[in-house]
The first five atom37 places (N, CA, C, CB, O) and aatype in JSON, in Angstrom:
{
  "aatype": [20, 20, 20, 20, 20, 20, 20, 20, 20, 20, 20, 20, 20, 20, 20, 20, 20, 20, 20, 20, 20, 20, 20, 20, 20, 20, 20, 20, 20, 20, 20, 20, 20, 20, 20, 20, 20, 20, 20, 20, 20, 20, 20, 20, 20, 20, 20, 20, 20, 20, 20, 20, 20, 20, 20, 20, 20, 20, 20, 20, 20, 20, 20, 20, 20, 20, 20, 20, 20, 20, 20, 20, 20, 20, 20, 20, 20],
  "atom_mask": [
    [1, 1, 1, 1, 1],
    [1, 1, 1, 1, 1],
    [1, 1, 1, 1, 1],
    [1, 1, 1, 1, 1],
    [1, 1, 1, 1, 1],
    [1, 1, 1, 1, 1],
    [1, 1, 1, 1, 1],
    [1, 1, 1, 1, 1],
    [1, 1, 1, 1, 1],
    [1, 1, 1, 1, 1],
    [1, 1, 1, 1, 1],
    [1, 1, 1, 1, 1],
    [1, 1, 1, 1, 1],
    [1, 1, 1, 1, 1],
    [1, 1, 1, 1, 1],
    [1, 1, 1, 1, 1],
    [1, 1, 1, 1, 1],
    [1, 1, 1, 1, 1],
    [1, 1, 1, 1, 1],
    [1, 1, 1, 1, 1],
    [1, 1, 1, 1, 1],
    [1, 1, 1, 1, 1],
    [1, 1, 1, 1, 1],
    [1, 1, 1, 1, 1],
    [1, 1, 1, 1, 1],
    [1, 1, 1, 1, 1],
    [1, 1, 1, 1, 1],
    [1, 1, 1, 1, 1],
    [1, 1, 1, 1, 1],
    [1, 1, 1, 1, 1],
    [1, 1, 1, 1, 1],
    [1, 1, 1, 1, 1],
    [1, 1, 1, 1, 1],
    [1, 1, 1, 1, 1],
    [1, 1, 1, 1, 1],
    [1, 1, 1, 1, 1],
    [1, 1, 1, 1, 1],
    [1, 1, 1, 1, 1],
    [1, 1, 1, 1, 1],
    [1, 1, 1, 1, 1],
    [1, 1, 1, 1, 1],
    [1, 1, 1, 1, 1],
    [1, 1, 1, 1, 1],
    [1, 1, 1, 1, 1],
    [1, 1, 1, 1, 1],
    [1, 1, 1, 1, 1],
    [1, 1, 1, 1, 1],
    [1, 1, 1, 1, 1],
    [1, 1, 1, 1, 1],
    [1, 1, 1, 1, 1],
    [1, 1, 1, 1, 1],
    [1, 1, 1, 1, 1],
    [1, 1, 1, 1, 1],
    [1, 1, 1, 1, 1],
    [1, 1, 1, 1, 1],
    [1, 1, 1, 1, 1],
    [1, 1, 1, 1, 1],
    [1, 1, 1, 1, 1],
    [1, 1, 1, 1, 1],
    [1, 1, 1, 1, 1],
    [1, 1, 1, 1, 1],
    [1, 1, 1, 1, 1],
    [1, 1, 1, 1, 1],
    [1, 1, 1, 1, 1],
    [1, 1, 1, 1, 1],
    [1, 1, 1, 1, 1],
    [1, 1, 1, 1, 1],
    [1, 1, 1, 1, 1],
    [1, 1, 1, 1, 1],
    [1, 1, 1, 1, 1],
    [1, 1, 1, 1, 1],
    [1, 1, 1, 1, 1],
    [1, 1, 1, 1, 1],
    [1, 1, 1, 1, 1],
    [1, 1, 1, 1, 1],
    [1, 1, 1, 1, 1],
    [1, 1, 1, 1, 1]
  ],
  "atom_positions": [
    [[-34.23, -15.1, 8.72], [-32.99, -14.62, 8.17], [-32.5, -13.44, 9.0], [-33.16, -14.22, 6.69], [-33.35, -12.57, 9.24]],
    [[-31.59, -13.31, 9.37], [-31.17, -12.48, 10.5], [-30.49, -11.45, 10.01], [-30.37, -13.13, 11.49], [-30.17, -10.43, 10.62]],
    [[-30.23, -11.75, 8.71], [-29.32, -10.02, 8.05], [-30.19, -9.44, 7.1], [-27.6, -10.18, 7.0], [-29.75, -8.63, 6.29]],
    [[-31.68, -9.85, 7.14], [-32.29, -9.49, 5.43], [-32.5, -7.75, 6.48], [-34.47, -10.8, 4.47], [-32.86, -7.3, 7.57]],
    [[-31.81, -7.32, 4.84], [-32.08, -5.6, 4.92], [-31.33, -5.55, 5.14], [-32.86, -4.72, 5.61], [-31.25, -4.36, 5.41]],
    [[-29.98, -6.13, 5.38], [-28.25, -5.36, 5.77], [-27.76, -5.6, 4.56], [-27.04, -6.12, 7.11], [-28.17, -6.44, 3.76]],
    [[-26.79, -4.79, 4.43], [-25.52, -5.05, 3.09], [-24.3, -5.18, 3.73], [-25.27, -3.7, 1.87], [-24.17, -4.71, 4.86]],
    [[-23.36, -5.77, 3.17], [-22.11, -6.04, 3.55], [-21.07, -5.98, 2.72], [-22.08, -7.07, 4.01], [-21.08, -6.36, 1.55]],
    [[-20.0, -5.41, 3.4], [-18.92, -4.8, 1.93], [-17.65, -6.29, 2.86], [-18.05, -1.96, 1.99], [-16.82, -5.95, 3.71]],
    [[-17.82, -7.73, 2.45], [-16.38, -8.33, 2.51], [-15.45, -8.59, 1.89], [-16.3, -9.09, 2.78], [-15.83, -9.05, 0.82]],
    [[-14.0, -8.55, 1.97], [-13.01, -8.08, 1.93], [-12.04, -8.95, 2.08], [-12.99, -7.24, 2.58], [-11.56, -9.21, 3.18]],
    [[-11.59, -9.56, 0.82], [-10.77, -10.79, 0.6], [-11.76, -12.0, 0.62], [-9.61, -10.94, 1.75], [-11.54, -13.05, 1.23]],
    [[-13.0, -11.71, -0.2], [-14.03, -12.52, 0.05], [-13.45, -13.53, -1.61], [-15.86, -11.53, 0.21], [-13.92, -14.67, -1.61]],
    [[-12.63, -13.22, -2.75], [-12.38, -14.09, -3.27], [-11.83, -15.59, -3.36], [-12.13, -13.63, -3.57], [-11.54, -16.13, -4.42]],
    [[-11.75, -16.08, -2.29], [-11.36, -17.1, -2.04], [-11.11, -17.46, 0.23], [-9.96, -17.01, -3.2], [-11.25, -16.53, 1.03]],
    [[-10.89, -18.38, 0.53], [-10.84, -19.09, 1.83], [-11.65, -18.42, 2.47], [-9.61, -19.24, 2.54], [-12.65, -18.24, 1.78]],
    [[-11.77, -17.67, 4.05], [-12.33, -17.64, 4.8], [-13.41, -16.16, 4.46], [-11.42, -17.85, 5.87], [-14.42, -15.8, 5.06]],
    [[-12.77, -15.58, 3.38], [-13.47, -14.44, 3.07], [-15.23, -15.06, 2.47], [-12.41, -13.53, 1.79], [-16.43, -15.02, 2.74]],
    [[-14.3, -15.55, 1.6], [-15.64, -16.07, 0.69], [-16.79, -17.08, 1.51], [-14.99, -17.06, -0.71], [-17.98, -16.81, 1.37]],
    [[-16.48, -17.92, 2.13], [-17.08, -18.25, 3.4], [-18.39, -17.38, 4.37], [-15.87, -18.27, 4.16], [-19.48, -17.62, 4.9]],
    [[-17.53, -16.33, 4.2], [-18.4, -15.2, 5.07], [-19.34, -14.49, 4.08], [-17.38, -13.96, 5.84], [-20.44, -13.96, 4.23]],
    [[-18.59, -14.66, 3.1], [-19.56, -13.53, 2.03], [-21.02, -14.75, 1.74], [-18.36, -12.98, -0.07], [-22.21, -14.43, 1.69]],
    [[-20.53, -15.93, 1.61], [-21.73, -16.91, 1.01], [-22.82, -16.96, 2.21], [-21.12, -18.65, 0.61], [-24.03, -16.91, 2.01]],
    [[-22.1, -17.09, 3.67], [-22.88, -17.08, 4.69], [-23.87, -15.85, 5.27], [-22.05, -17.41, 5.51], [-25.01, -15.98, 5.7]],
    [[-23.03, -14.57, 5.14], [-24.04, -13.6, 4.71], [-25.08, -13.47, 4.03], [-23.7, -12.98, 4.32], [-26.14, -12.92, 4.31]],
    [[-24.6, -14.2, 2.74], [-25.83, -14.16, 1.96], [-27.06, -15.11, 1.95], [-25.43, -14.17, 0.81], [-28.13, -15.06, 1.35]],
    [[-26.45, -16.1, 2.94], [-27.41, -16.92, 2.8], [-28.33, -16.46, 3.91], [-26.97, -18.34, 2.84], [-29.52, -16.5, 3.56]],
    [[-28.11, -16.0, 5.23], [-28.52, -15.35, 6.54], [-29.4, -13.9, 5.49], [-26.77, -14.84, 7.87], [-29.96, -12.99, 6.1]],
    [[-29.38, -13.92, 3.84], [-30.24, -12.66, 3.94], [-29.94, -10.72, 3.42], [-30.39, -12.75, 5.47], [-30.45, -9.65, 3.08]],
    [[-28.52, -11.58, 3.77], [-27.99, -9.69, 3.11], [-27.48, -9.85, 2.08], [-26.75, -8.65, 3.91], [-27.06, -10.91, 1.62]],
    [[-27.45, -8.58, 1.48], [-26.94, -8.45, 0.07], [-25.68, -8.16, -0.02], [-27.56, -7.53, -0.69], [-25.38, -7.16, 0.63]],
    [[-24.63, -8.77, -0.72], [-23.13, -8.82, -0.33], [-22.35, -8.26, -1.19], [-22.6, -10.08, -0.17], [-22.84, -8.53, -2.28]],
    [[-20.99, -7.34, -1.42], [-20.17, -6.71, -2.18], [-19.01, -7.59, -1.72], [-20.11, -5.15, -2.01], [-18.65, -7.7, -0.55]],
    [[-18.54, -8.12, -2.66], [-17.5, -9.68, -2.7], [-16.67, -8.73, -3.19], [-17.82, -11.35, -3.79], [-16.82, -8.3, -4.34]],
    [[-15.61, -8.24, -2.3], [-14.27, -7.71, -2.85], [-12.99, -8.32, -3.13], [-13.92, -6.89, -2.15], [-13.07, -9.44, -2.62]],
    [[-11.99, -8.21, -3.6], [-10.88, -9.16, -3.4], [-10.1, -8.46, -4.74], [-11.33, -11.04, -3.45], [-10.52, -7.87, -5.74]],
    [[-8.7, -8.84, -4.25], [-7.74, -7.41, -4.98], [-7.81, -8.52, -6.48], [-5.43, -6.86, -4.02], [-7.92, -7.92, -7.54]],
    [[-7.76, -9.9, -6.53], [-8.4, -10.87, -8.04], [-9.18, -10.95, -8.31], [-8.42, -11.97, -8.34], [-9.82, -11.89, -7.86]],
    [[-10.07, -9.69, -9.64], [-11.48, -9.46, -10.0], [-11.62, -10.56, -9.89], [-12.0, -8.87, -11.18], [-12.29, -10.87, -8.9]],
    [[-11.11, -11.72, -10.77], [-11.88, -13.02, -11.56], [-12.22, -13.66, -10.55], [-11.07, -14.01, -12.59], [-13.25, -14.3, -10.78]],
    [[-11.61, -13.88, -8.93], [-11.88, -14.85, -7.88], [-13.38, -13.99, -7.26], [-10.34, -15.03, -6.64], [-14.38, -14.47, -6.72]],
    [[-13.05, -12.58, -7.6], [-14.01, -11.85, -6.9], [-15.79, -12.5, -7.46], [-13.63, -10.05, -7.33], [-16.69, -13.12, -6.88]],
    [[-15.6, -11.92, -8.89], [-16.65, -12.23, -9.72], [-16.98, -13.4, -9.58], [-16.47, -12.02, -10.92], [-18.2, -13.36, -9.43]],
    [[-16.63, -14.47, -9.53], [-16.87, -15.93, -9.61], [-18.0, -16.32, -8.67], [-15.58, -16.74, -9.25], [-19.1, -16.87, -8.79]],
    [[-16.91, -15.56, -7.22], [-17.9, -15.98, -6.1], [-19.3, -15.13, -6.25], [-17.18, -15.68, -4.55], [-20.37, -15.69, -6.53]],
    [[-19.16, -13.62, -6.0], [-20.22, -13.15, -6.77], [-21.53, -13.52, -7.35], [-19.78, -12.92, -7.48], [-22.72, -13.35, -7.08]],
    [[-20.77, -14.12, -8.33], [-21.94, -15.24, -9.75], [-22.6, -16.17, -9.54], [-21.35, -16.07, -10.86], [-23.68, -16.43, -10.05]],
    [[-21.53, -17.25, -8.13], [-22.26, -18.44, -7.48], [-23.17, -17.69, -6.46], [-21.18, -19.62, -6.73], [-24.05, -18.45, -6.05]],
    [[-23.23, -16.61, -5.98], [-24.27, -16.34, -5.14], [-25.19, -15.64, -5.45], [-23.97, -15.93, -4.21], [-26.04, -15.23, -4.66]],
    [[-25.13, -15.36, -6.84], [-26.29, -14.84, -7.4], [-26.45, -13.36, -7.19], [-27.42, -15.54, -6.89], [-25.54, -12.54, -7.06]],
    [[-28.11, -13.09, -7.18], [-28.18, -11.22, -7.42], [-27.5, -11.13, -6.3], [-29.81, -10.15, -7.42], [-26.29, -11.06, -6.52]],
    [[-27.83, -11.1, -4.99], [-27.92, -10.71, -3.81], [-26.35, -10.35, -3.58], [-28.62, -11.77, -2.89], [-25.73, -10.2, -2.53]],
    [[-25.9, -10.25, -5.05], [-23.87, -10.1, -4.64], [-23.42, -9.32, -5.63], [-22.7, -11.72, -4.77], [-24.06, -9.4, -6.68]],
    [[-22.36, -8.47, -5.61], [-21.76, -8.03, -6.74], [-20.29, -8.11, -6.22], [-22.3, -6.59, -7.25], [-19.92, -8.19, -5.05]],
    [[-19.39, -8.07, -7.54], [-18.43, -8.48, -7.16], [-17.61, -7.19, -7.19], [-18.05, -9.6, -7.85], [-18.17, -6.37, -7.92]],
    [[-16.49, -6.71, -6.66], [-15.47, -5.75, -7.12], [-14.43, -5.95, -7.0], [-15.46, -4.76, -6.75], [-14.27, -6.99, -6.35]],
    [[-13.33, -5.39, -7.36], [-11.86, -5.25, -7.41], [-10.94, -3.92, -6.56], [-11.63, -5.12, -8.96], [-10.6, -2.78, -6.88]],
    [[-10.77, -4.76, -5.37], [-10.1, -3.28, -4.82], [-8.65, -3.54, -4.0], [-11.29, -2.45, -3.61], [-8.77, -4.72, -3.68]],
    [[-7.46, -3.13, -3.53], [-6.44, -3.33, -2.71], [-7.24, -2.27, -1.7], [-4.79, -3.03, -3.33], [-7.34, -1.05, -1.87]],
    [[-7.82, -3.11, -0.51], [-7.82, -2.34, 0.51], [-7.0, -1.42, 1.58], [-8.19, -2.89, 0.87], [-7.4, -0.82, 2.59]],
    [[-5.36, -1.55, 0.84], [-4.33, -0.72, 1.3], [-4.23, 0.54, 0.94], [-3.27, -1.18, 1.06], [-3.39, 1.32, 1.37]],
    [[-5.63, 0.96, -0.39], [-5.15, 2.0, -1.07], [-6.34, 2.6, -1.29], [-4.33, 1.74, -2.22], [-7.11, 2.28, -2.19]],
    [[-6.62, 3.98, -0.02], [-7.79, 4.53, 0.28], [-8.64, 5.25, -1.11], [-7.41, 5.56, 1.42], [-9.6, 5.89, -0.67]],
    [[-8.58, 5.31, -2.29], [-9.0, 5.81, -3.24], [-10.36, 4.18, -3.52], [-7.53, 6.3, -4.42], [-11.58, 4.05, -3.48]],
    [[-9.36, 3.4, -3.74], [-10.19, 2.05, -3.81], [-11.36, 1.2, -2.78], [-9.18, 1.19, -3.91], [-12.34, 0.57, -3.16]],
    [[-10.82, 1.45, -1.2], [-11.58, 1.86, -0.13], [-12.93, 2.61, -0.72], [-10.68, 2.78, 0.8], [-13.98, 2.06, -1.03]],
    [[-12.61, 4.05, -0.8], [-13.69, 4.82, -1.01], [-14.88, 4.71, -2.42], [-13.0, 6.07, -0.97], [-16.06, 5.02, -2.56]],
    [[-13.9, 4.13, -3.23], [-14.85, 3.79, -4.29], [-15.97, 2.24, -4.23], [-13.82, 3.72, -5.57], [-17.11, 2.08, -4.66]],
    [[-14.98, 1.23, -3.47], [-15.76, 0.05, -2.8], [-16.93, 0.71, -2.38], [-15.02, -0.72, -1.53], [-17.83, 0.45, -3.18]],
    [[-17.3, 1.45, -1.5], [-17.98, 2.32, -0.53], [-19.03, 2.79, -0.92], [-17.34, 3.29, -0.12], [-20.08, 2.71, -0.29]],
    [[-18.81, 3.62, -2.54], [-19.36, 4.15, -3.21], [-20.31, 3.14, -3.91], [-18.54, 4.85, -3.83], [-21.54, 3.2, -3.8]],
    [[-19.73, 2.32, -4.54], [-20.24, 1.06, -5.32], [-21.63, 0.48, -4.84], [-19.16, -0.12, -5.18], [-22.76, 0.42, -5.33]],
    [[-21.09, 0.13, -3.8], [-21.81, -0.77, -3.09], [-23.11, -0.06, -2.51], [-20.91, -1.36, -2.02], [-24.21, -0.62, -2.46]],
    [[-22.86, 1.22, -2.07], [-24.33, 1.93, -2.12], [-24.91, 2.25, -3.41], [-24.33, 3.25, -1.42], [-26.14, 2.19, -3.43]],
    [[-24.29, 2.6, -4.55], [-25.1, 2.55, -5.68], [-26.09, 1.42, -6.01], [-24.29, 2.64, -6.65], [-27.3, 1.38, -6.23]],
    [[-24.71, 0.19, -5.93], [-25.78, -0.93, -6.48], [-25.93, -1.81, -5.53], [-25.41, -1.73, -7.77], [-25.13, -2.68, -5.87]],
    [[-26.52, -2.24, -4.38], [-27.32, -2.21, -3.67], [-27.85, -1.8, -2.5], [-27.34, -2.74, -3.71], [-28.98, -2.15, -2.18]]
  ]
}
């Protein structure tokens, strides 16, 4: 597994090429923060990939949400 021990914060991972990357990450091993500005698309994917994912809700246009992604994602994993 070539990413075990990395985390990854992707970004528009609720749906097409995001989510793609987020599942493939996870499968290569890292633990993934599935963002996407539609919790419910976020969470979903998230859920299908199990622990190794959490999902969040952020507009990456709007640096408060940026920084809290950031935050998140080192808390919980």
């Amino acid at each position: 597994m070539r990413l075990a021990g990395k985390v990854a914060i992707v970004t528009g991972a609720g749906g097409g090429f995001g989510e793609g990357i987020a599942r493939r990450f996870a499968a290569e091993g890292a633990k993934v923060a599935v963002v996407d500005l539609r919790g419910d698309a976020a969470a979903a994917v998230a859920a299908s990939i199990g622990p190794a994912a959490i999902a969040l809700t952020a507009d990456v246009g709007v640096e408060a949400d940026v920084n809290r992604v950031v935050a998140d994602t080192v808390a919980h994993l």
